[in-house]
Structure formats: C-alpha cells, structure tokens
N, C-alpha and C positions, 0 to 999 in steps of 0.2 A: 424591367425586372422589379424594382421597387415599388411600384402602381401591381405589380401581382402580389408582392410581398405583403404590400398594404391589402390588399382584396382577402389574402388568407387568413391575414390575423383576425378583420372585420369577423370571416366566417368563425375562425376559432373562438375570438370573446365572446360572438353572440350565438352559436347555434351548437359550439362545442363546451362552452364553458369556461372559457380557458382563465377565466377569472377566479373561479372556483378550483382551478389546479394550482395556482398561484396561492392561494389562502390554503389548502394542503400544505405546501412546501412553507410558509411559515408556521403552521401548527408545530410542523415538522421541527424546524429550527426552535422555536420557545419550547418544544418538549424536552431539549437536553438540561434545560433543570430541573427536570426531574430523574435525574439518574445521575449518580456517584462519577467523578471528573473519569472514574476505569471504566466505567461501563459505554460510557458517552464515545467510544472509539468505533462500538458494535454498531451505532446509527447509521454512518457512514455509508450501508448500502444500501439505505432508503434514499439518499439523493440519486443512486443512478438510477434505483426503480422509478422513479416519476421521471428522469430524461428519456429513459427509454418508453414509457408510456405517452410522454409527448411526442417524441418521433416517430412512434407507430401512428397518432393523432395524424400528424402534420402529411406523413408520406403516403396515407390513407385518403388523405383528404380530396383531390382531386378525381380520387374511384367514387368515393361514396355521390359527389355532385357534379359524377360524369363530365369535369373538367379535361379529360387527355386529350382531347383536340387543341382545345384554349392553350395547353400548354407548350404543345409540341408547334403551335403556329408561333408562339413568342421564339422557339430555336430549334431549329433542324439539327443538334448536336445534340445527344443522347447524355452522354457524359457532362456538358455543359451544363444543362437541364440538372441533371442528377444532385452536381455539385452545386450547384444553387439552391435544391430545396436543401443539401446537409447544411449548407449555410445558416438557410434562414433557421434548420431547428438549431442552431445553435445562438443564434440571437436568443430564439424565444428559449434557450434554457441558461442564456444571462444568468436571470435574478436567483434563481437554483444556484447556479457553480458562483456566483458570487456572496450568496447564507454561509455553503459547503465553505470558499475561502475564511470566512471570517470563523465560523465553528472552529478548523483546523489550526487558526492562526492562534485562538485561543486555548487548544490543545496542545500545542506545540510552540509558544510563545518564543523561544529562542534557536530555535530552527532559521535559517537562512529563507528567505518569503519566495526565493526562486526555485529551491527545492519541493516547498509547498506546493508551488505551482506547475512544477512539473508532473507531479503525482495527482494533484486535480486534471492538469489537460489530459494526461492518460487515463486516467478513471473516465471522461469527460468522452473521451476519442468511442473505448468500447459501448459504453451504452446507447451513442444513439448508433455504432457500427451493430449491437445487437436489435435496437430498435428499428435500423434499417432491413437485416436479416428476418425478423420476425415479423415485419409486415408482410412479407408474400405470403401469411399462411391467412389461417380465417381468425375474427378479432378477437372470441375468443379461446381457441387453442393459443397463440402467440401472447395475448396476456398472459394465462396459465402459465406457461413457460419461463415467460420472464418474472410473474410473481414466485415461482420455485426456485430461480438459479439465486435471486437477491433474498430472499429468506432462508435458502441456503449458507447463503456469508454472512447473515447474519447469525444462525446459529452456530455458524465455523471460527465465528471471529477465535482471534490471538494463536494462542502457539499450533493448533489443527490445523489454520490456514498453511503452514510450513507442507503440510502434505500434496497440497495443492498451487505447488509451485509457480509452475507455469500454464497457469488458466485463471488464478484468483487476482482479480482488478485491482482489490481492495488491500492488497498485502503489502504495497510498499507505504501504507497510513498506519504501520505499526512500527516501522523506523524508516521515517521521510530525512534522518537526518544521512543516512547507511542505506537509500535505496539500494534495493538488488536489479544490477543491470539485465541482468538475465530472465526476471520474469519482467522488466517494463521491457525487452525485445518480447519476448512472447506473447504479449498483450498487443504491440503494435501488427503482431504478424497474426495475431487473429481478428483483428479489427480492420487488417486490410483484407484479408481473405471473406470476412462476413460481408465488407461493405461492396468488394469485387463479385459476390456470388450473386448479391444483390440487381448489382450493373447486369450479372449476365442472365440472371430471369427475368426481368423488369425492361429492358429495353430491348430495341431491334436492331442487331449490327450488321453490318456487312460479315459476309463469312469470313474475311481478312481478321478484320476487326476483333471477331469472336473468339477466333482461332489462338489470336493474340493474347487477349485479353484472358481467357483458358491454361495457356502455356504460364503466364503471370500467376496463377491461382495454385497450377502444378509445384511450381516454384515455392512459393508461401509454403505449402503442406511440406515441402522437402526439408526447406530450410527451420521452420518449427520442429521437424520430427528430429532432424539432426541436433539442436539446443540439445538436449539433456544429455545426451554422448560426449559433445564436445565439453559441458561441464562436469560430467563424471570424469571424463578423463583427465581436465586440472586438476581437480582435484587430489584423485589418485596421484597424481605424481609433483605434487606440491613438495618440495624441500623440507627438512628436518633442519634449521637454524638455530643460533646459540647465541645470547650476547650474555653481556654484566650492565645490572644497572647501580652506577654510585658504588661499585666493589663491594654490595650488600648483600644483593639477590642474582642469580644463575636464573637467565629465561632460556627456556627452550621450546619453539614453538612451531608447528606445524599447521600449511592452510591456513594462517590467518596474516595480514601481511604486519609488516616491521613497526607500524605506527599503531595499530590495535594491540600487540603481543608489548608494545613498552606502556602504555592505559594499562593494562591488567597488570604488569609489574607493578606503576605507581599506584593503582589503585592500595593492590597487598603490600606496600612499603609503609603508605601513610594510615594505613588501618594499625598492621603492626608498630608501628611507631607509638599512637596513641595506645592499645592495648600495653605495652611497655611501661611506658609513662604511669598508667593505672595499676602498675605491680602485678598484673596477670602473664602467665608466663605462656607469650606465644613464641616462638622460634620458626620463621620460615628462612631458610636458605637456597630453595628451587622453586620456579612452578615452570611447571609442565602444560603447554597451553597442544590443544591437539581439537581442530574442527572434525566436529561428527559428520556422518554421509546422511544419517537419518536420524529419524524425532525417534527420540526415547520413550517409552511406558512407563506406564506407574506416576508415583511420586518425582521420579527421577526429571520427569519434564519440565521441570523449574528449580529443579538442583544442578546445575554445574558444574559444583566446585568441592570438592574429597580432599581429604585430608592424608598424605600416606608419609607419618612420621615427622621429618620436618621441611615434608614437598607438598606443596599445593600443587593440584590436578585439577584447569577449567577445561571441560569440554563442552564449548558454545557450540549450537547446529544452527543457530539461528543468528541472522543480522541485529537481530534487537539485543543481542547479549551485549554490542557492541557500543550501546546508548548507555550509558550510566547515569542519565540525571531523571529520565520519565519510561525510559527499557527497561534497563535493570539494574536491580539494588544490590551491587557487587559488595559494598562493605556488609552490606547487613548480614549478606552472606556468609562471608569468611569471618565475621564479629562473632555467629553463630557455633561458628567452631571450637573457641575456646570462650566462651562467655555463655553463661545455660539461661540466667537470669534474664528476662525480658525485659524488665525495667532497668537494669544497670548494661544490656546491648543495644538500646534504644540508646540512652547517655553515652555511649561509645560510639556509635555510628552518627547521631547529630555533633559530636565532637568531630570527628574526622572532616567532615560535611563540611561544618562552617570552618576549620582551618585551612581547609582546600587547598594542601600542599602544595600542592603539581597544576593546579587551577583545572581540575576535570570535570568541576560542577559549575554550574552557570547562577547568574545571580535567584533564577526562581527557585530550584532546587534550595539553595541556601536557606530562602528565606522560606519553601515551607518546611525544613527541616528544623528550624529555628522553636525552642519549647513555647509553647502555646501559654 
C-alpha cells in the first residue's frame, strides 16, 4: 500500500503538479492579510475548494494512466481499495487542513483547540466526500461544480448562511465555540451518502453487497430528510421558563437553554450597572429572551434586541448571538438604547468590557476593546 502511495504522489508532484497546488494553498494562507480580521472568516471556503480539487486529482488519477488493473491486483476488496485512496487524499491534504488550523486558531484564539478541530474534520470530511462524488462525472463539468457550490459560501458567508442550515459546511466557523449539532449531523449524512454513492458507481459488488450498500444510502436520505422536522418540532415546543438574577432582573426565556438566557441577563446587568454609574437613566427590570424559527429582513438581521418600556426583548435565531466576545457585541447593543452619542457609547461599552463583571469576555476581547 505505501510503495502505491509512494508511486502516486511520484505521479502527482511530477506530471500533476502537485507542487504548484501546494504554493496555491499558501498564497492562499498569506492572503488573509490582506482583509480586515471580519472579512478573513469568508476565506474559509477556498480551503475546501483545493481539497476537493485534490481529491478529484488523486481519485482520477489511476483512469487517466489506465492504472485499474495495478490496482485492483494490490486488493480484491472494493471498499478496502476505496478507503485507501480517501486515506491517502487525506494525507496529501495535511499541509491544507493544517494552514486552515492555524488561520482558525488565530481567529478564534480562545476557543477550546478541540472544538476547532472538530469543525475542521467536518469541513475536511465533506469536501473530499464531494471530491469523491464529483469525480464520476467528466473533469470539467465536476470542477464547474465544485468551483460554484464553494464560491457560493463564499458570497453566503455570515448571517445568510443561517438559511442554509443543513447543507452549509462552513457554518459551524461562524460560532466553533456554540457549534450547531444539527447541521454538523447533516454534513456527516451527506458526506456519507456522497462518499456511499460513490462506492456504488465506482466499483463492482456482488448483488448482496450492492443491495446493502443501497439500503444504507435509502437510510442516509431518510434520516437527513427527517433532521429538520425533528428540529422544528423542539423547537415549537420548547418551554416558556422564569428565573431572577441577584433579585434585580426577571428572565424569561424561551428555546434558548438556562446557561445562555443567565449570559444575556448578565450581560444587561453589567451594562446597566455601568450606564447608572454614568448618570444616564437606564432602568431594565425584564428581558424577554424568545429564539426566532427564522432569519429576519431588513435591518432587523443584526438587531436583536428592543427596547419595550423597561423590558428588554433579545430575539437571537442564530448560534452566533450566543458568542459575545468575537459573535456578538450584545453591550454595544443595548449601550445603544439609551446612549445616542457614539463617542460616549464606545466609553461605555469598553468600560463594561474591561470590568467584566460576570467574566463573559476572555482576555483578547479585553484587550482589544482596551482605548487605543
């Protein structure tokens, strides 16, 4: 296996290039200084366009120099076979998902390194499961393809991906601290279904075999199609819950669970506190925390948070509302409510920041909220 492994790469670095795909993906990685620390999230799905362009290389490779004898003499297992070439393209896309690591890690600096990493193996998983998919067609219809779906998330990036729940790769890299279980199920069950349909144009099974391996595939579509019933349904029938925080503030909060709805309490505790402090007369006594079913229009799609008398009303639809140090700037928000002044709401929200009541902000947030 390794003496083939070694003979592909030989073919890859010298008659495929693969030296020169390698100097891509570093361009790639040095062009994130040139775009703004926000914009640098939308890059993101140029790493899996080059995996999947390597795996359509690698899975090609054996048609193009009429290798399918050589190969099927090294194993009379189809599947085994199979699973060895996804192997090795995942060796050759290393040096790729190891840039992807370090870019991410430096986006997400105080994130847990094993959440990271699970949101890379899954971005990792589908694109060569689509690079495996889109070899059986011709090279290039199936590049076409793949260069539209990843230029498509590229112009989808941030709150639009929310539309695209359970099909976008890329969506748990907008809160890897709050991954959504629900769309990294969705991604594994299309990634097994791409790399399974794969299996069943690509090799020759015994009619058992196929039959099986079919019924497995049946399966996949069912249990994907059912995902978003079974989550509309939580949904809908999530509880209406009540506490007190510190006998100051009344939460009440719906669809969002016990340890998010006391974050958004402390958040509007220690804002208010500080606005107090400054002789500006905020008064909250409720908020009202209630998750949306879908993405709002307008302006509305980055406002949350209403004002009705002296109850605050957050309605997050998104995981990323739930991130407050690089998701979302919940003081600046509610700072905005009762403070009109930009320069004296900027001074009130890096105040909040750096006294970090409740400790909700991590030491980077601190420091770049710190006046310059």
């Amino acid at each position: 296996m390794f003496h083939l492994w070694q003979t592909w790469f030989a073919v890859l670095w010298k008659d495929y290039y693969l030296w020169g795909y390698y100097s891509i993906v570093l361009v790639l990685f040095a062009s994130h200084s040139l775009f703004q620390l926000q914009e640098q999230h939308a890059l993101i799905p140029f790493y899996g366009l080059l995996i999947s362009l390597l795996t359509i290389m690698i899975l090609q490779l054996h048609q193009s120099f009429m290798m399918d004898k050589i190969v099927r003499v090294v194993t009379s297992n189809p599947l085994l076979t199979s699973f060895r070439l996804l192997l090795f393209c995942l060796i050759c896309s290393l040096p790729t998902l190891i840039l992807l690591s370090i870019e991410v890690r430096r986006l997400f600096p105080d994130t847990p390194f094993i959440l990271l990493l699970s949101c890379i193996a899954l971005f990792a998983l589908f694109a060569i499961a689509l690079g495996c998919c889109s070899s059986l067609l011709t090279t290039n219809l199936a590049v076409g393809i793949i260069v539209a779906l990843y230029f498509s998330l590229f112009l989808l990036h941030g709150y639009q991906l929310e539309r695209f729940t359970y099909i976008a790769p890329t969506l748990n890299f907008m809160y890897p601290d709050y991954p959504n279980p629900w769309n990294s199920l969705a991604i594994i069950l299309i990634s097994l279904f791409l790399i399974g349909f794969y299996f069943n144009k690509h090799y020759d099974f015994t009619t058992r075999d196929r039959n099986r391996l079919r019924s497995l595939l049946l399966s996949i579509i069912f249990i994907y199609i059912l995902v978003p019933f079974v989550v509309s349904h939580h949904e809908k029938k999530a509880p209406t819950v009540q506490m007190l925080i510190e006998n100051k503030l009344a939460i009440t909060y719906t669809g969002v669970s016990t340890k998010q709805a006391l974050h958004y309490g402390q958040a509007v505790l220690s804002t208010v506190d500080v606005l107090q402090q400054a002789d500006i007369d905020a008064v909250v006594t409720d908020v009202t925390i209630i998750w949306q079913h879908e993405l709002p229009k307008g302006k509305d799609i980055e406002n949350i948070v209403e004002q009705q008398g002296t109850t605050l009303v957050i309605r997050p639809y998104s995981r990323k509302f739930f991130e407050f140090n690089y998701g979302y700037h919940i003081v600046r928000d509610i700072t905005a409510l009762f403070v009109h002044d930009e320069t004296d709401a900027r001074a009130i929200e890096q105040h909040v920041i750096q006294k970090n009541q409740y400790h909700l902000f991590t030491p980077t947030k601190i420091k770049r909220a710190s006046p310059q």
